[in-house]
C-alpha positions as CSV (number, residue, x, y, z in Angstrom):
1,X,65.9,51.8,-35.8
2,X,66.5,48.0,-37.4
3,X,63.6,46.8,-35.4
4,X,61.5,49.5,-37.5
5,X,63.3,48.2,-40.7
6,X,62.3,45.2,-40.1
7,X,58.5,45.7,-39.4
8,X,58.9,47.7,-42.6
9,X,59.8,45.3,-44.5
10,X,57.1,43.3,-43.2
11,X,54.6,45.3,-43.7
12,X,55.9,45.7,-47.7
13,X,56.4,41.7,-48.2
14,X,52.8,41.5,-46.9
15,X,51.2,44.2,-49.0
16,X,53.4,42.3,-51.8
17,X,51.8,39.2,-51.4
18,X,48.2,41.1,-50.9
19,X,48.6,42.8,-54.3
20,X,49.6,39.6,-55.7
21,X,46.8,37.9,-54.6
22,X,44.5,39.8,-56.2
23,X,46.2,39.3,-59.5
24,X,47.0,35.6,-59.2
25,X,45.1,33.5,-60.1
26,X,44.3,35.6,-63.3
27,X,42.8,32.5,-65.6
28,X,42.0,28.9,-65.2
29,X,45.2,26.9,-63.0
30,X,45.3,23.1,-63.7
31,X,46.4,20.7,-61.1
32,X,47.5,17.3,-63.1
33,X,46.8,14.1,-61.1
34,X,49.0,11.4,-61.6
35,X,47.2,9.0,-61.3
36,X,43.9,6.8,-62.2
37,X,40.2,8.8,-61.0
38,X,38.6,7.3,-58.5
39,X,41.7,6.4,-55.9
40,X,42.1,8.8,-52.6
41,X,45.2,10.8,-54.6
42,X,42.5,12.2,-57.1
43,X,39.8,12.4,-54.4
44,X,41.3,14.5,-52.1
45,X,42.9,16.2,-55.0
46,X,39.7,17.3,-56.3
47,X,38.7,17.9,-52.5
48,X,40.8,20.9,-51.9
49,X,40.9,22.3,-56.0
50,X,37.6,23.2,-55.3
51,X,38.4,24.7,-52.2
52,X,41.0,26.9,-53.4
53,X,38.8,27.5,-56.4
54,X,35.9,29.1,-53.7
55,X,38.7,31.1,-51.9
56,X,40.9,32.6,-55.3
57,X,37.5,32.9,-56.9
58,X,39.0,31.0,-60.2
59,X,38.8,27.5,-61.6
60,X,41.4,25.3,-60.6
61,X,41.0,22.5,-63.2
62,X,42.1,18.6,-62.2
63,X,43.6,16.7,-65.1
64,X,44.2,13.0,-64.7
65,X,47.4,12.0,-66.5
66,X,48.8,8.3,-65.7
67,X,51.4,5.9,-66.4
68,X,54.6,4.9,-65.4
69,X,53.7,4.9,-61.8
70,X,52.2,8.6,-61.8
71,X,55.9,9.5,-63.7
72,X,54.5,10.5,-66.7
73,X,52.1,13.6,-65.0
74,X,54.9,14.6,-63.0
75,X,57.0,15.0,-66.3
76,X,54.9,17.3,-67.9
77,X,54.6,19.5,-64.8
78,X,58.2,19.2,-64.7
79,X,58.6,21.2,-67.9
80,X,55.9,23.0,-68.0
81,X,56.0,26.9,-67.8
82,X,56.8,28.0,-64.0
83,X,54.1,30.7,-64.1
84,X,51.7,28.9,-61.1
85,X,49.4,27.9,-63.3
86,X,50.7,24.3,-63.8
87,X,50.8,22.4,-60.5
88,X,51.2,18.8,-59.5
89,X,49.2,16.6,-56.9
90,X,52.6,14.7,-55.1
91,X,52.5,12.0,-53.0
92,X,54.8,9.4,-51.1
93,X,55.5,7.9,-54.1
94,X,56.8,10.5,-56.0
95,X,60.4,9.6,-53.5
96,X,60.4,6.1,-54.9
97,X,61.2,7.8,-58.5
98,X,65.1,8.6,-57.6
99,X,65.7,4.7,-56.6
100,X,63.5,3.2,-59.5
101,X,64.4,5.7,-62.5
102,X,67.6,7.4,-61.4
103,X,69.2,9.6,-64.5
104,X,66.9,7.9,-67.0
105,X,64.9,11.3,-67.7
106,X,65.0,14.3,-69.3
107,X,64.2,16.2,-66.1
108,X,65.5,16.2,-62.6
109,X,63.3,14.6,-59.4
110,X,64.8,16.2,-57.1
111,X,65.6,19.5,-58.3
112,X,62.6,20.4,-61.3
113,X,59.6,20.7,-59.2
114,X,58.9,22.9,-55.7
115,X,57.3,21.4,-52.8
116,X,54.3,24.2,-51.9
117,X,52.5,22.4,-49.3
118,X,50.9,18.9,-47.7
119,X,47.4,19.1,-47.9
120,X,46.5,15.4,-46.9
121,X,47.6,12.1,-44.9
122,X,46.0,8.5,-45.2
123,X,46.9,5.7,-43.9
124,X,45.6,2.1,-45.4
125,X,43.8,-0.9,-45.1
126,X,44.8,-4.1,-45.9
127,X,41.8,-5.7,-47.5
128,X,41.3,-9.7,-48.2
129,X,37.8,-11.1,-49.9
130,X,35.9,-13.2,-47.5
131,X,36.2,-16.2,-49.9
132,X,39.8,-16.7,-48.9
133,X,38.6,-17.4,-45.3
134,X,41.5,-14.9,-43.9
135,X,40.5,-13.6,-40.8
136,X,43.8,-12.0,-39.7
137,X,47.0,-10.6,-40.6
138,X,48.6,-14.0,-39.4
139,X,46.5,-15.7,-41.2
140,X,47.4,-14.3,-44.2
141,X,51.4,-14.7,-43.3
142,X,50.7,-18.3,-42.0
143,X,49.5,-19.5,-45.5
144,X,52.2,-17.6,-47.3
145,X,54.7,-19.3,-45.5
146,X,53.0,-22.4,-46.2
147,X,52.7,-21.6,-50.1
148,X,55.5,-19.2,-51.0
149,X,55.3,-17.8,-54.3
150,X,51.1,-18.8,-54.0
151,X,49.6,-15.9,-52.4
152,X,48.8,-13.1,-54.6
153,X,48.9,-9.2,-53.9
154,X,47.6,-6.3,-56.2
155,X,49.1,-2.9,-56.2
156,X,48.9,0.7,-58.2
157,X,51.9,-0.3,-60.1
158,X,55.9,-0.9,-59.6
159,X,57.2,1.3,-57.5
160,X,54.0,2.7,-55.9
161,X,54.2,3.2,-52.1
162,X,51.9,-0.3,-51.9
163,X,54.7,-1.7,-53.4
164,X,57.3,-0.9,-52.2
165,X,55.8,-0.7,-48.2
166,X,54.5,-4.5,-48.8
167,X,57.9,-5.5,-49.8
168,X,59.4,-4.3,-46.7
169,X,56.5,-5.9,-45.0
170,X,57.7,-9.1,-46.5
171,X,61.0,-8.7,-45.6
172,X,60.2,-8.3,-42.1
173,X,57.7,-11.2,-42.0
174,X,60.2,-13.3,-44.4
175,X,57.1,-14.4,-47.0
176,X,57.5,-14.2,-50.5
177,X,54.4,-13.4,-52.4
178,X,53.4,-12.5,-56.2
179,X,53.5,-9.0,-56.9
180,X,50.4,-7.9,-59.4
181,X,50.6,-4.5,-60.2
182,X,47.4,-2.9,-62.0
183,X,47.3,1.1,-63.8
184,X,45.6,2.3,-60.7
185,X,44.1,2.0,-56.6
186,X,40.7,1.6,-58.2
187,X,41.9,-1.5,-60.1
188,X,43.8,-3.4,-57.3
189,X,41.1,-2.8,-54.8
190,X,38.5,-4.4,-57.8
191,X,41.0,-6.8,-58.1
192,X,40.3,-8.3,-54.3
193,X,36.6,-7.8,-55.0
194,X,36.4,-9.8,-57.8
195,X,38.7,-12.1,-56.4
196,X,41.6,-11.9,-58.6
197,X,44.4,-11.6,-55.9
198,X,44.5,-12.4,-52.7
199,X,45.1,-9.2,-50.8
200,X,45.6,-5.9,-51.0
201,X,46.9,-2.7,-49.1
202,X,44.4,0.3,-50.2
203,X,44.0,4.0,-48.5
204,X,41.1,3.9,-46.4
205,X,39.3,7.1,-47.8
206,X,39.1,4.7,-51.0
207,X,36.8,2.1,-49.2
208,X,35.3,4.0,-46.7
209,X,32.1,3.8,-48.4
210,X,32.5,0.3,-48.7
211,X,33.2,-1.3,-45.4
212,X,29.7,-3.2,-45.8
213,X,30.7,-4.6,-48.5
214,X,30.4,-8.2,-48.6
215,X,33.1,-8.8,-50.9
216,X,35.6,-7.3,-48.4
217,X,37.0,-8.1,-45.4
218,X,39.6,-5.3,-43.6
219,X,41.8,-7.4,-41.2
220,X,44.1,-4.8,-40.6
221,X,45.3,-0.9,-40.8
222,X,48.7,0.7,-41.4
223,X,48.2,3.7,-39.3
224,X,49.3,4.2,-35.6
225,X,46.3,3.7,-34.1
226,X,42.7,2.1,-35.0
227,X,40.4,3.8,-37.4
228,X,37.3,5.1,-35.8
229,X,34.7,3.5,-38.6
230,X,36.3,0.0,-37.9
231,X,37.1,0.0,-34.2
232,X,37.5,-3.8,-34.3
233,X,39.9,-4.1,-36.8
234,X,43.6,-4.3,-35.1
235,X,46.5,-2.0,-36.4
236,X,49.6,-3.9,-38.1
237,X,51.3,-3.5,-35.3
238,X,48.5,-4.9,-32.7
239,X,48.9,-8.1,-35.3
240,X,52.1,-8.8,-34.3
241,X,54.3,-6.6,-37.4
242,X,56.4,-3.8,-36.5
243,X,55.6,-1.2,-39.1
244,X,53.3,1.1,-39.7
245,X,53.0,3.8,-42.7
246,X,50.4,6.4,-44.3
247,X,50.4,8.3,-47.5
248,X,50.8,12.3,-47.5
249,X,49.7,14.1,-50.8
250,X,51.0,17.8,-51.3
251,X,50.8,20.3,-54.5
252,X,54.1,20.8,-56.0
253,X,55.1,23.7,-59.4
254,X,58.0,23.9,-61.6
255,X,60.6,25.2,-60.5
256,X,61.2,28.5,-60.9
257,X,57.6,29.5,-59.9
258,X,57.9,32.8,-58.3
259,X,58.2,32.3,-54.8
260,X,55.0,35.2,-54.6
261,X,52.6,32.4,-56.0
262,X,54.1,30.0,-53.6
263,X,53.4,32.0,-50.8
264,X,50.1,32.5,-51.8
265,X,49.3,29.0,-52.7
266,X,51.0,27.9,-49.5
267,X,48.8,29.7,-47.8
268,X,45.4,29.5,-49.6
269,X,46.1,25.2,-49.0
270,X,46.6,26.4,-45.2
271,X,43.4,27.6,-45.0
272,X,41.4,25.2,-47.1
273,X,42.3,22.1,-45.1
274,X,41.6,24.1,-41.8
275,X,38.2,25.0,-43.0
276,X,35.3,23.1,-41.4
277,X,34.1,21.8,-44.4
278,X,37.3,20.5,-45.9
279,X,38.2,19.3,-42.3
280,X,35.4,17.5,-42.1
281,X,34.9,15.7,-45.6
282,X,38.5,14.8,-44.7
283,X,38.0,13.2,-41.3
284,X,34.9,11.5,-43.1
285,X,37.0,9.5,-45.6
286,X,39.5,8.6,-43.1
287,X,42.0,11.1,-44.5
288,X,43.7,13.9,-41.9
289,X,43.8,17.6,-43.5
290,X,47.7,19.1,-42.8
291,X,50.0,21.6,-44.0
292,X,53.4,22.8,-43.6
293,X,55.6,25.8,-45.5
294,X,57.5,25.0,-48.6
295,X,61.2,23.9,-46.8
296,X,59.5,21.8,-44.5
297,X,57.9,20.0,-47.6
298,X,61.2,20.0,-49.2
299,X,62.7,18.7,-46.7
300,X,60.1,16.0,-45.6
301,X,60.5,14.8,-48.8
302,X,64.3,14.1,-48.7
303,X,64.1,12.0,-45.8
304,X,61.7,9.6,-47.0
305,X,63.6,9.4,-50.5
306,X,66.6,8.3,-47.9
307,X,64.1,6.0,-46.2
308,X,62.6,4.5,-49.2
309,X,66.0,4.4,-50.9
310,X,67.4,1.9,-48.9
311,X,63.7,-0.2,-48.6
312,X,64.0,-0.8,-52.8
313,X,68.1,-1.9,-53.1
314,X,67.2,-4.5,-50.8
315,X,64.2,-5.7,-52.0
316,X,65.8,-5.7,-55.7
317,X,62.7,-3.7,-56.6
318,X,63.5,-2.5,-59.8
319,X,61.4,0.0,-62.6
């Protein structure tokens, strides 16, 4: 008898979520961006909106709205209605926020937006322009050691993962460089092109159509193991630096989105980055297509703002 209860109630959460799927989306959903067009957050982003757009069979629009470190666009989400129809595009560096902005909002971090599901990881590149004669990783080191406070590094902002993952990186290698940070990835990575700082860490589905460029050089990747486009290039950790990293991007709502749209979202994001198509545009950019329920999410997301936490009070990086 409570084993038929229970495949009952099955049966009548899954015929919930059903009917609601054919009402939901009823009209246009908007997924704001965070961040500056043109870097792998907005192209992967727009990457699985139209996906989900194909499979619901309604728009889901992408709205670029920066500043502050991608703060601002997670703001307005924040407080916008919690009807599924105003979502977020989240990434690492959305747990940063608690260290670098603490109570100074109108809205909570941890609390005002759900988690709904990963749809992406990226690791990065760190790029140098050829004129600067690097040819490694210790290369690089070796001249910041011999000019501290000389050697120049462009990020997304203050507080961005870039940041924040170079500072430990300078912690463990004990350089001190000059932090630059520009309004988006687009601009830093320009920045090494035209020569303007020294180095760089940008996400490799942001340069992966540009590794003949001849204004830039990759000498290393953050990830665990080599990217397949560069095979020569050696991992940080190959180089001699204990540390490795990659960037996950998600879609997040306000809270108090009915947990039916989050279901459905959850799993409309599950099937999009399983799709061949998606897959494969993903693997193509040197991004990996991944998802995971909504605790899991929630929960990912706690650790690293443990993790990153303690990275920021000791490098003093501060908003």
């Amino acid at each position: 008898m409570y084993l038929s209860r229970l495949f009952l109630m099955a049966i009548l959460i899954f015929s919930t979520i059903q009917a609601l799927s054919q009402s939901y989306p009823v009209k246009p959903v908007k997924i704001i961006v965070p961040y500056a067009p043109g870097g792998t957050g907005d192209i992967l982003a727009r990457l699985v909106a139209q996906k989900l757009a194909q499979q619901l069979g309604q728009s889901f629009l992408i709205e670029n709205k920066t500043g502050a470190g991608g703060l601002i666009g997670y703001g307005v989400v924040a407080r916008s209605a919690p009807d599924g129809y105003n979502l977020i595009a989240m990434s690492n560096s959305y747990t940063m926020f608690p260290s670098l902005y603490g109570e100074h909002l109108d809205w909570n971090i941890e609390t005002d937006i759900i988690p709904i599901s990963l749809y992406g990881r990226a690791s990065f590149a760190l790029i140098v322009n050829p004129i600067k004669n690097y040819k490694s990783t210790q290369d690089l080191i070796r001249q910041a050691k011999m000019k501290p406070d000389e050697i120049s590094y462009g990020t997304p902002g203050t507080g961005s993962l870039h940041h924040v993952f170079t500072a430990l990186l300078s912690e463990i290698t004990g350089v001190s460089m000059i932090h630059i940070p520009y309004k988006g990835a687009s601009e830093a990575l320009n920045a090494v092109l035209a020569n303007g700082v020294d180095w760089a860490f940008v996400a490799l589905p942001t340069i992966t159509g540009q590794l003949n460029n001849e204004r830039m050089r990759v000498i290393a990747v953050t990830s665990d193991a080599r990217f397949p486009l560069i095979p020569k290039v050696p991992t940080l950790r190959e180089s001699g630096i204990n540390m490795s990293v990659s960037n996950w991007f998600g879609l997040g709502a306000p809270k108090g989105t009915p947990p039916e749209t989050i279901a459905i979202l959850n799993k409309q994001i599950s099937d999009a980055v399983k799709s061949p198509d998606v897959s494969a545009r993903m693997k193509e950019m040197g991004a990996e297509g991944i998802s995971n329920n909504s605790a899991d999410f929630a929960q990912m997301i706690n650790n690293d703002i443990r993790v990153w936490t303690k990275v920021i009070k000791e490098a003093g990086i501060k908003n």
